[in-house]
C-alpha positions in Angstrom: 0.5 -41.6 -8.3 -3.0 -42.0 -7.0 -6.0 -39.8 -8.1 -6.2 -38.6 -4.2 -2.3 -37.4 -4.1 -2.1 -35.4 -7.6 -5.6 -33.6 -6.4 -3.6 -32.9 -2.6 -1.1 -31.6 -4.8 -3.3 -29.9 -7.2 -4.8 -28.0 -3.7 -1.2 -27.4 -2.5 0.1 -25.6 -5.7 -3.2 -23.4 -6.3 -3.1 -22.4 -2.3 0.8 -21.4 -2.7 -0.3 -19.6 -6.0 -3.1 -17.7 -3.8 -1.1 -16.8 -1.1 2.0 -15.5 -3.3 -0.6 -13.8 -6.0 -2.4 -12.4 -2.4 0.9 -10.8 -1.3 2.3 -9.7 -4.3 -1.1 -7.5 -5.2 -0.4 -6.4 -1.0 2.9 -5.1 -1.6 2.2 -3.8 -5.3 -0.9 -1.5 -4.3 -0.8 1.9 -3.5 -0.3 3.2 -0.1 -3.2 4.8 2.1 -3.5 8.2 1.9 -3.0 9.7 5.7 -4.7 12.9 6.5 -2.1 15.7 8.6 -3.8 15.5 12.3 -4.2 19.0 14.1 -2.0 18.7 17.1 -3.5 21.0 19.9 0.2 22.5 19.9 0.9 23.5 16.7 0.1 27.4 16.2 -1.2 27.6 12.9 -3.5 26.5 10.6 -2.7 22.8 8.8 -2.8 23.5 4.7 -2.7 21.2 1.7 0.9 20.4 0.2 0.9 22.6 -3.3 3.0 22.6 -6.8 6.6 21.8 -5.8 7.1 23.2 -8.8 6.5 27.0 -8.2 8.8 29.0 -6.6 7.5 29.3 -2.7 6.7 33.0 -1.6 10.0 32.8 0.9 12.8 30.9 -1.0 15.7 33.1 -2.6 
């Protein structure tokens, strides 16, 4: 093997490592967080989620 072909594979492998380390750190990160939109519609006021773990003032 020549010294130009193991360096265009050399290039090859690290660009396939790059892309696969590129979408692997894509699909690993957190998501975006998304603020709730006020739809002109919607009667009353838009409030923040709370602890799922207290009972809610309605519930049974």
């Amino acid at each position: 093997m020549t010294r130009r072909k193991f360096i265009q594979k050399l290039i090859k492998a690290g660009s396939a490592i790059l892309v696969g380390t590129s979408w692997l750190a894509k699909k690993a990160a957190p998501r975006k967080f998304v603020r709730a939109v006020r739809l002109g519609k919607y009667p009353g006021p838009v409030r923040p989620l709370r602890d799922i773990s207290e009972q809610g003032k309605w519930s049974g």
